[in-house]
C-alpha positions in Angstrom: 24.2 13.4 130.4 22.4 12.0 127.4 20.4 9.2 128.0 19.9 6.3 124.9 18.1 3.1 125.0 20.4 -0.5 124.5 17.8 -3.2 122.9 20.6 -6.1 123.5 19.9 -8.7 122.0 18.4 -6.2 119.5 14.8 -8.1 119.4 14.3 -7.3 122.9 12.1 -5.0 123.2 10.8 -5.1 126.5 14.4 -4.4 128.4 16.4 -2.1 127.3 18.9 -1.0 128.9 19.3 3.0 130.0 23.1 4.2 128.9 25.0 7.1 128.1 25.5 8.7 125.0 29.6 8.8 125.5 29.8 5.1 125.4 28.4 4.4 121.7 31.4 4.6 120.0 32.2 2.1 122.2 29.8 -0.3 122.1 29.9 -0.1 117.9 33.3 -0.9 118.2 33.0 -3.7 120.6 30.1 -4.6 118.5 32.0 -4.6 114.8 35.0 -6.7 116.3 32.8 -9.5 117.7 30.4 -9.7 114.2 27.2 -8.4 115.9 24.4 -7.0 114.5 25.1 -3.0 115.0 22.4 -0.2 114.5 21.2 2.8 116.0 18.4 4.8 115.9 19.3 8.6 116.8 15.8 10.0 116.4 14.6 7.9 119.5 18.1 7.0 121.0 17.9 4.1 120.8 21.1 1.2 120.2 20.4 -1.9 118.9 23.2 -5.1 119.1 22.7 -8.5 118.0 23.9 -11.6 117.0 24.4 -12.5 113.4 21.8 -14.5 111.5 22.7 -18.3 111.9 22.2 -20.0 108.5 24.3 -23.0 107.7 26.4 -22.4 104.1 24.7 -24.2 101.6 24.8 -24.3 97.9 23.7 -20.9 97.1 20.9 -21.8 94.4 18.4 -21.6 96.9 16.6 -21.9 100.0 15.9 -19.0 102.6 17.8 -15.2 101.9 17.8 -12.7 99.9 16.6 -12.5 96.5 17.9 -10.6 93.6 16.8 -9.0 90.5 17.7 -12.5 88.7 15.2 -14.4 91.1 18.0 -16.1 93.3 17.8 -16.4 96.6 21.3 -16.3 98.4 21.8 -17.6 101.9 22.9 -15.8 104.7 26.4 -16.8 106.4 27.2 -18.3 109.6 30.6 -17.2 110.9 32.7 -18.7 113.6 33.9 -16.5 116.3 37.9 -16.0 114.5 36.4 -14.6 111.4 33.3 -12.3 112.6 35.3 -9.4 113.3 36.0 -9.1 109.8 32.7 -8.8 108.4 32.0 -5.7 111.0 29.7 -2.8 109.7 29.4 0.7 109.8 26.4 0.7 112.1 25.3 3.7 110.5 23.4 2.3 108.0 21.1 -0.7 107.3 23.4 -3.0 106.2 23.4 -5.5 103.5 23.2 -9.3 105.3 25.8 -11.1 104.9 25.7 -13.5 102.4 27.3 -17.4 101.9 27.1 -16.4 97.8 29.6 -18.1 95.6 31.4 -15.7 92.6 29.3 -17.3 90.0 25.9 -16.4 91.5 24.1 -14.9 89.0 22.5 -11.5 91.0 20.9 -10.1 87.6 20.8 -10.3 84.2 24.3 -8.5 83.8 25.7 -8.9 87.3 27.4 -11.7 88.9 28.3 -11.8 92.5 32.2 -12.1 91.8 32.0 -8.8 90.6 31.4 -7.2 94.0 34.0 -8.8 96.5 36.8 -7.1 97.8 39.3 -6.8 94.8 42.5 -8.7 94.9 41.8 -10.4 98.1 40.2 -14.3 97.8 40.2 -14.8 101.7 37.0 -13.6 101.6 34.3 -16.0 101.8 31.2 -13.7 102.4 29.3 -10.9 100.7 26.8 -7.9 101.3 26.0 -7.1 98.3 22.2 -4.9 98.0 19.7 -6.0 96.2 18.8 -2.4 95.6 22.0 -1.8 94.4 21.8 -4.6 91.8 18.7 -2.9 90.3 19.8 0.7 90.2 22.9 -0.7 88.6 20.7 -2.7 85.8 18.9 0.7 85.2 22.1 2.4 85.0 22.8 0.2 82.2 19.5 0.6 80.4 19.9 4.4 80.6 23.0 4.5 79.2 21.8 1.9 76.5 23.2 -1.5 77.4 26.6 -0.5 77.2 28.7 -2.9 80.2 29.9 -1.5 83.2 32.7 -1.9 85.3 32.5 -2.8 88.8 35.3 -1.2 90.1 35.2 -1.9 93.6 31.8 -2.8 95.9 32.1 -5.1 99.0 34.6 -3.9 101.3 34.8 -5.6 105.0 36.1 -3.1 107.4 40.0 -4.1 107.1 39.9 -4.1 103.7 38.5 -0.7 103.4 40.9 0.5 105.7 43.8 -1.2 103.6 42.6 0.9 100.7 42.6 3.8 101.8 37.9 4.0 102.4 37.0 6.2 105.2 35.6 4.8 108.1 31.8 5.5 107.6 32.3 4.1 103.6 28.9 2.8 102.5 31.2 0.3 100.9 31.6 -1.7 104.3 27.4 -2.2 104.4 27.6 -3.5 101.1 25.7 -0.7 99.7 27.7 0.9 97.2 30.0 0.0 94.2 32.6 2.4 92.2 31.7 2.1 88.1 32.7 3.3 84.9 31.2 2.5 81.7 32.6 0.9 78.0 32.7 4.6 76.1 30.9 6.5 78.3 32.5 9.8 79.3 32.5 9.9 83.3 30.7 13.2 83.3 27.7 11.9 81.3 27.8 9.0 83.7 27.3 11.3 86.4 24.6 12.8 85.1 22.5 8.8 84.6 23.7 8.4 88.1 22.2 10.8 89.4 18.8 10.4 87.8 19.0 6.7 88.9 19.8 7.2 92.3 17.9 10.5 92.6 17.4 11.2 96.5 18.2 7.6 97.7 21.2 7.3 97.8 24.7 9.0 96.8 26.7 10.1 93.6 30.5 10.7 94.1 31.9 12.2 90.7 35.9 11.3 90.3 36.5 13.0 86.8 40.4 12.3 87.1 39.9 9.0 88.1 37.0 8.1 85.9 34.6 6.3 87.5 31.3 7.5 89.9 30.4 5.8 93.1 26.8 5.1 93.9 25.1 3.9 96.9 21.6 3.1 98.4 22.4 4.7 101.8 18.6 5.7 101.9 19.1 9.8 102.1 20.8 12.3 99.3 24.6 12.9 99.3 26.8 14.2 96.2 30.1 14.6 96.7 33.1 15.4 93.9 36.4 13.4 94.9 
């Protein structure tokens, strides 16, 4: 059988743990449903589980996080046990932290983090929202010459990407992507800004009928027509 590393917590370097390769899925579902830390490294088979970062909620116009394009720093969340499984990732890629940000955050000049929770449900009270993201968005916007654009959807916890409809491996859940359209700007040409934007970084899903492009900043090259 096929032998992988488990770094449990995942800072632990010194014992991992020697398991087999069936039990992964597994362990990232056991993993997403309790709120841990989930990653994986499959060049040197390696698992990684941990427990979320504990950071008190505070007001979010300061103090240690992450910092955005605007010069905010955002904190990151504590959960309680009832609501971690909702805030699960993917575990296939680095994730976006989760964030206590409040809707009117300002993450750039012409993004605010209420644009990038789950649409249409307020019971959320956390975000991953990437940095990255934020910027390639802003640039976006300066290509296409300031023209606004619509955040369609972005932030999706697991349940809620499920209840749309997302696949299971949606760079959505991580935080890392966001469907757009822009004010008078014909989807196709869209694409093609997109795709000089995100170049080999990411990926650009072109949905002519729908009208809008998904971009992400899943760190490797994917294009995709939908």
């Amino acid at each position: 059988m096929n032998k992988w590393r488990l770094f449990a917590p995942a800072e632990d370097w010194l014992h991992p743990i020697e398991i087999e390769e069936t039990v992964l899925p597994l362990l990232t579902m056991v993993g997403e449903r309790l709120g841990l830390r989930v990653g994986r490294d499959d060049a040197q088979q390696k698992f990684f589980l941990g427990l979320p970062a504990v950071v008190q909620p505070e007001a979010s116009s300061g103090g240690e996080g992450v910092k955005y394009p605007s010069g905010l720093s955002i904190p990151k969340a504590v959960l309680s046990e009832a609501e971690a499984a909702r805030y699960g990732t993917t575990g296939i890629y680095t994730a976006a932290p989760l964030l206590a940000a409040k809707a009117s955050d300002r993450l750039s000049a012409h993004f605010a983090a209420g644009e990038f929770y789950p649409a249409g449900d307020s019971s959320y009270r956390f975000l991953r929202i990437s940095a990255e993201l934020v910027r390639r968005l802003e640039k976006i916007r300066t290509a296409l010459g300031g023209v606004a654009i619509t955040v369609h959807s972005a932030y999706r916890p697991p349940e809620y990407n499920r209840s749309v409809g997302g696949v299971s491996n949606s760079a959505h859940i991580d935080g890392l992507a966001a469907d757009i359209s822009a004010a008078g700007i014909p989807t196709e040409a869209l694409r093609r800004v997109c795709e000089v934007i995100i170049g080999d970084d990411g990926g650009v899903g072109f949905y002519p009928s729908q009208q809008f492009c998904h971009i992400d900043v899943r760190g490797y090259r994917s294009r995709w027509e939908g």
